[in-house]
N, C-alpha and C positions, 0 to 999 in steps of 0.2 A: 351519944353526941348531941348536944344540942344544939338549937336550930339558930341561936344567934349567933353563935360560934363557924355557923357557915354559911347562912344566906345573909347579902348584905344588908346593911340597914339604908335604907333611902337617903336621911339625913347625911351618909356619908359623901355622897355627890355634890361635887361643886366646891367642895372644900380640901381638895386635894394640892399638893404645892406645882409650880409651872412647871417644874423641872419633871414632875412625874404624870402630868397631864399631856407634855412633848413624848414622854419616852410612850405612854400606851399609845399616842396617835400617830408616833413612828412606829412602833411595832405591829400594826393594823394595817400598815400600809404597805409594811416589806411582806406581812402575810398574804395580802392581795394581790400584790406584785408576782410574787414566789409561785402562788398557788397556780397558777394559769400556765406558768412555764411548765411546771409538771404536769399540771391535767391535757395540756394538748400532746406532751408527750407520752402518756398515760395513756389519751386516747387513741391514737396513732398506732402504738403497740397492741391495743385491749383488741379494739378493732379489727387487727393483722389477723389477732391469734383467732376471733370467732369466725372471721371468715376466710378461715388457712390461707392467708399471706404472709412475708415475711417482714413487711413493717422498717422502717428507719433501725440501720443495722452500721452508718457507713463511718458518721461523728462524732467521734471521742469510743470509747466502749460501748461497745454493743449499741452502738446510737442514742447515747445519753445526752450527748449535746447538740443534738440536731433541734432543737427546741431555742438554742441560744445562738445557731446557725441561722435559723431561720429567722430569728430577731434582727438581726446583725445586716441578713442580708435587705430586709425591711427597712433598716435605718438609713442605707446606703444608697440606695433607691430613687432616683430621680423625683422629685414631685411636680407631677403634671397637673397644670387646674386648666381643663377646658377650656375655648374659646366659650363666651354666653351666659356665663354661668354667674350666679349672683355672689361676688367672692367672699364680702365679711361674711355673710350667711352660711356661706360652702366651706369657710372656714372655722368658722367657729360649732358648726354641726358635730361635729367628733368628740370636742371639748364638753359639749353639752353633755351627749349618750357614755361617757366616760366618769365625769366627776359624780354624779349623782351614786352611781355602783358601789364608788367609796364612801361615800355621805351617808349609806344605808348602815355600813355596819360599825357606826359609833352608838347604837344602842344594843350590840348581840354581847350577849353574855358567854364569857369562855370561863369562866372558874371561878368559885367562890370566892370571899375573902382571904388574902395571903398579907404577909408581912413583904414590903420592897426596904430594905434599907432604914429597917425601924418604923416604917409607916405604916398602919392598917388602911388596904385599900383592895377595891373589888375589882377583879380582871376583868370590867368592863370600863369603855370610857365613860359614859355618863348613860343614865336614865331619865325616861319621864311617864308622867302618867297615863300619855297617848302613846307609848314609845312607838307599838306597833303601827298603829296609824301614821305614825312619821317614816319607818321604814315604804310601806304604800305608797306614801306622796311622793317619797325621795325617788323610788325604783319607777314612779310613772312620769316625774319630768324627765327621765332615760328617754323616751318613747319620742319626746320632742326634737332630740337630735337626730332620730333617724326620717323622720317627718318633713324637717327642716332637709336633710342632706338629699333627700327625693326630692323635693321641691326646688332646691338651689341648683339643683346639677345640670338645670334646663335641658333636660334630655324627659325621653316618654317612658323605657325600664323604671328606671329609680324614682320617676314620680308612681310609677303603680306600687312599687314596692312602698313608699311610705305610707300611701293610700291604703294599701292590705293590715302594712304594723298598725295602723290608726283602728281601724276596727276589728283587729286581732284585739289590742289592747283594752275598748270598750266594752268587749264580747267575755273577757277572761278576766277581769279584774271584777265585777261585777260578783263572778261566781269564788274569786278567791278573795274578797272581803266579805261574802256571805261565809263562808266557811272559816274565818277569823272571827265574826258574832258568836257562834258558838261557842270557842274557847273563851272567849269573853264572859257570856254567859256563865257555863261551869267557874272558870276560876275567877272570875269578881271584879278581874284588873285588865287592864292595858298596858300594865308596866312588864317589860321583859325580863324583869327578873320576881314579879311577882306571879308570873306567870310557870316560870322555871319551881319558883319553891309550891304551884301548889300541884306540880306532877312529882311530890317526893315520894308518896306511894306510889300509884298508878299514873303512869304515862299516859297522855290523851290521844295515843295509836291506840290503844284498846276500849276507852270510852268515847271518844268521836270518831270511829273507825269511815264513817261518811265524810266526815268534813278532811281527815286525811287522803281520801284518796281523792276528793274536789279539787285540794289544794294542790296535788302533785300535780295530778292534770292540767289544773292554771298555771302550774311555775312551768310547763316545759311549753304551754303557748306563752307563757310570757314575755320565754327568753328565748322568743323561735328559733327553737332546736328544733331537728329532724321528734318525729316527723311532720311538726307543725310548723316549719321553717318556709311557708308560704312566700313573706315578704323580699326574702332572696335565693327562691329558688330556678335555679340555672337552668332549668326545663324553658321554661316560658320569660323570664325577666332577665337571662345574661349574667348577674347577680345580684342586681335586687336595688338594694335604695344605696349599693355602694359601688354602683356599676363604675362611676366614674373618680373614683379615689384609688391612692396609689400611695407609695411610701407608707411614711409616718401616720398618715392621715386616715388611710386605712388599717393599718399596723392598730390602731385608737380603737376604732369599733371593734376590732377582734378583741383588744383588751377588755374593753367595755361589756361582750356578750359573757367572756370566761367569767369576769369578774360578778355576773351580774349571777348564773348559774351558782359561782361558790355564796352571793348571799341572801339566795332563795332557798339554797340548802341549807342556810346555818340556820333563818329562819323555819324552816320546816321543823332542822333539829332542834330548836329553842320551843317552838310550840306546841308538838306532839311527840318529841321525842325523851322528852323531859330535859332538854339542855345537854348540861354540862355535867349531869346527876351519869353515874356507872352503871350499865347494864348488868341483869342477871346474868350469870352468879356471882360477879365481881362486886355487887353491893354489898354483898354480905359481909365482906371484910371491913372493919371500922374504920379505916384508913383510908377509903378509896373515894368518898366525898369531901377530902379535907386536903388541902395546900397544892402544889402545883397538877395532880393527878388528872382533877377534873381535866385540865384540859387538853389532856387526851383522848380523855373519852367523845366531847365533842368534837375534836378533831378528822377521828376515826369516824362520827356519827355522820359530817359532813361528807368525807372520802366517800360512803356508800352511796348518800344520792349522786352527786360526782358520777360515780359509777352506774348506777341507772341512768343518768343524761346519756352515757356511752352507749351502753347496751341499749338504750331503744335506738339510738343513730345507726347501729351496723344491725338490725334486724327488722325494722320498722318499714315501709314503704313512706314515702310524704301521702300525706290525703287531698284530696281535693276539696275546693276552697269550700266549694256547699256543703261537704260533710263537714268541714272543720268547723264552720259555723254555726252549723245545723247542732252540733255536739253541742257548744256552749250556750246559744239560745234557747233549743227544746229540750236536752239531757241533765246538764248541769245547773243551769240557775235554777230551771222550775223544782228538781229535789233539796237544792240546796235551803230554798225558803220550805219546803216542808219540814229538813231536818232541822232547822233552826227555831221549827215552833215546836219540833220535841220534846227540843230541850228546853227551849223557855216554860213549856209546860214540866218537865220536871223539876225545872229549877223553882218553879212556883208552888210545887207540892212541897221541894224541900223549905222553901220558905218558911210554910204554915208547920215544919216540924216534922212529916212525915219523912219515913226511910227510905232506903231500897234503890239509893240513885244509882248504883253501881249496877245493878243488875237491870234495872230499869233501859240504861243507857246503853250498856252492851247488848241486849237482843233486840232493843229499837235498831241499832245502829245494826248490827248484823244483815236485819231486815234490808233496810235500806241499801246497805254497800250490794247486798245481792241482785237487790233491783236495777243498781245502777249497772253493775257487772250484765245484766241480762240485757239491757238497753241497750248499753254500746257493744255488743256481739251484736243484739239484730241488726243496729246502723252499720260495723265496720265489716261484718263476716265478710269473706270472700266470696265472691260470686252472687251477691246482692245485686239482682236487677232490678232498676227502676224503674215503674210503671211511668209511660209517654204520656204529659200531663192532657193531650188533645187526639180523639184517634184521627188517623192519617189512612186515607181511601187508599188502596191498593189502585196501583193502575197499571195496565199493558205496557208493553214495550211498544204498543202500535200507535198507542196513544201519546208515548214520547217523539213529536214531530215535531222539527222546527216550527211550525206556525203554530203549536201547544206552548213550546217553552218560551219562556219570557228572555229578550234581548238582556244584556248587561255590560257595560265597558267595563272591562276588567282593568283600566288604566284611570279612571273617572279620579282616584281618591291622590293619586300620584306614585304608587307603587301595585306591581301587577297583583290580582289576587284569584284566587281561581272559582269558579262559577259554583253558586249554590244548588242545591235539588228545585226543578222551576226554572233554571236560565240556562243561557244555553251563550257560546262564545261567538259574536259578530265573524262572519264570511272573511275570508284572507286568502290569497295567491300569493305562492312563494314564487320571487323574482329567482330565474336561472343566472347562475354567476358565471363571468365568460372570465376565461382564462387569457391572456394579453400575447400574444404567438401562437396560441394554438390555431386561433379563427385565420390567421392569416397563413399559416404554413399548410393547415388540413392536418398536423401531424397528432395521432392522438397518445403519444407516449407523454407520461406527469413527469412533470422536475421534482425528483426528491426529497431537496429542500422545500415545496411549497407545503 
């Protein structure tokens, strides 16, 4: 099979008729629509089954449409906008962290070259030569509308939660464009389908085996999921930067998160997974890189990260904010830029003509994914105690005396709060409550009622 025969040619973008540039960017949009409906239903059930519940059983069959129940009852839904709150801003926040999620996947590639109605055209909407860099930009003005909706909802949860997405996203995009240098590197392009033809032998899961697993780890703080779902997590924030949206408007950010998971997937699959190219053994067959097949395969490619987003939600604990951090700024970025000058260094040997980049690459990367693996076991193990950065004197109980501890109004800030180690709570008498007949008759039997 030849190679022009199935990857596309660049020149063919942009020169397509309107009628078939509408249908691929309706067709992209019912897929983004569609997919979210199944993966929360998906994960609902996935979920039930790993931690033996029984999961949505009551809508339609076997609770197949409780996904579209719950849309339904979403839409129906009063929309409340707090008193205080800054409205175009708190209104158009949803809008924001919504559109961009779609915006991302008009450069993913699902399938070669196919014939539509007489017309050779590539099952993507368009291309360009920063493609991937444009997916980056589009998925990080997402980050704006959650930013925005903490900030507008004049309330103190939802402004910490945008405060946490904001250097969530700082902290993690950093290590998942280092980990896109790479692929860059090896395959030559930025274009997303020049990047798809050049994993036509080997897939960049087995020669940047580092920069895959950077990247997965940035796409699930990205799209905070458990268990990096900091910015709205109901322990400490209520829910986060969407504390105070309802209907429609929250219904939008939920869209927004599903949609943004299916295209950090597609991108993983497009990068390291070799697209839209057929797994072993099904390559072997001549037929399975040519006409609508591909895009199945990346379909199915996508479904699996899909399903690891699940499987670490119903297994994972949430982390605490300084390990989550601590992951990205001392674990990830710093190897990230070592593996990146690996391969610039191989790439520079192959330059000058020397071989061996395949083997070069896979036990450098080896190296490294082991090291990173050992890393985050000694940060995440269980039962990791942390050394107290100042020692603290042991002292007596004798020595805990009022006139030791330090006074504190526990009312000072406008809500009660309870005393630190060092302070002690201001002297009180409880006023005795007199009962209204009793003092007067002597009689000590209570009324029932009171």
């Amino acid at each position: 099979m030849s190679i022009d025969a199935v990857y596309p040619d660049p020149a063919l973008f942009g020169h397509d008729p309107w009628w078939l540039v509408v249908g691929k960017a309706l067709a992209i949009f019912v897929f983004l629509v569609l997919t979210p409906l199944l993966t929360i239903l998906a994960e609902r059930k996935v979920m039930a089954w790993m931690q033996m519940r029984v999961g949505p059983n009551r809508v339609g069959p076997r609770g197949m449409l409780q996904s579209l129940a719950d849309g339904i009852k979403l839409a129906l839904k009063e929309g409340i906008v707090p008193k205080g709150v800054d409205k175009p801003i708190y209104i158009l926040a949803p809008v924001i962290a919504a559109v961009p999620a779609f915006m991302a996947f008009a450069v993913i590639p699902f399938g070669p070259e196919v014939s539509i109605f007489g017309h050779r055209t590539a099952l993507q909407l368009t291309d360009l030569p920063v493609a991937v860099l444009y997916v980056l930009a589009a998925t990080s003005i997402g980050v704006y509308g959650i930013v925005l909706a903490g900030w507008a909802s004049g309330s103190t949860y939802p402004l910490l939660g945008g405060l946490r997405s904001t250097a969530q996203v700082i902290s993690y995009e950093i290590a998942m464009a280092l980990s896109f240098a790479a692929v860059f590197l090896d395959a030559g392009t930025m274009s997303t389908s020049g990047i798809v033809a050049a994993q036509e032998r080997t897939w960049y899961v087995f020669l940047l085996l580092p920069s895959f697993l950077i990247y997965v780890t940035s796409m699930v703080g990205e799209t905070n999921r458990a268990p990096f779902d900091l910015p709205e997590a109901e322990g400490e924030l209520v829910g986060g930067f969407h504390t105070e949206y309802s209907s429609l408007s929250f219904a939008m950010f939920m869209l927004a998160e599903y949609v943004n998971m299916v295209t950090v997937s597609a991108l993983a699959t497009t990068l390291f997974l070799g697209g839209w190219h057929a797994p072993f053994p099904i390559s072997l067959w001549d037929g399975a890189n040519s006409g609508w097949w591909p895009v199945l395969w990346f379909t199915v490619k996508v479904w699996a990260f899909l399903f690891v987003f699940v499987w670490l939600r119903a297994t994972l604990p949430r982390l605490r904010y300084d390990q989550f951090m601590g992951l990205g700024w001392k674990i990830l970025i710093p190897i990230s830029l070592v593996w990146v000058m690996i391969v610039a260094t191989v790439r520079a040997f192959r330059n000058e003509g020397y071989d061996g980049r395949t083997i070069a690459l896979v036990v450098a990367g080896l190296i490294v994914a082991v090291v990173v693996v050992a890393l985050l076991w000694n940060r995440l193990r269980p039962g990791r105690v942390r050394a107290p950065e100042k020692p603290v004197e042991p002292r007596g109980r004798a020595d805990l005396t009022p006139e030791t501890l330090e006074p504190f109004d526990p009312m000072a800030g406008g809500y009660p709060v309870p005393p630190m180690p060092g302070q002690t709570l201001p002297a009180f008498r409880r006023t005795p409550v007199s009962v209204t007949g009793a003092q007067s008759t002597g009689s000590t039997q209570e009324n029932s009622d009171d």
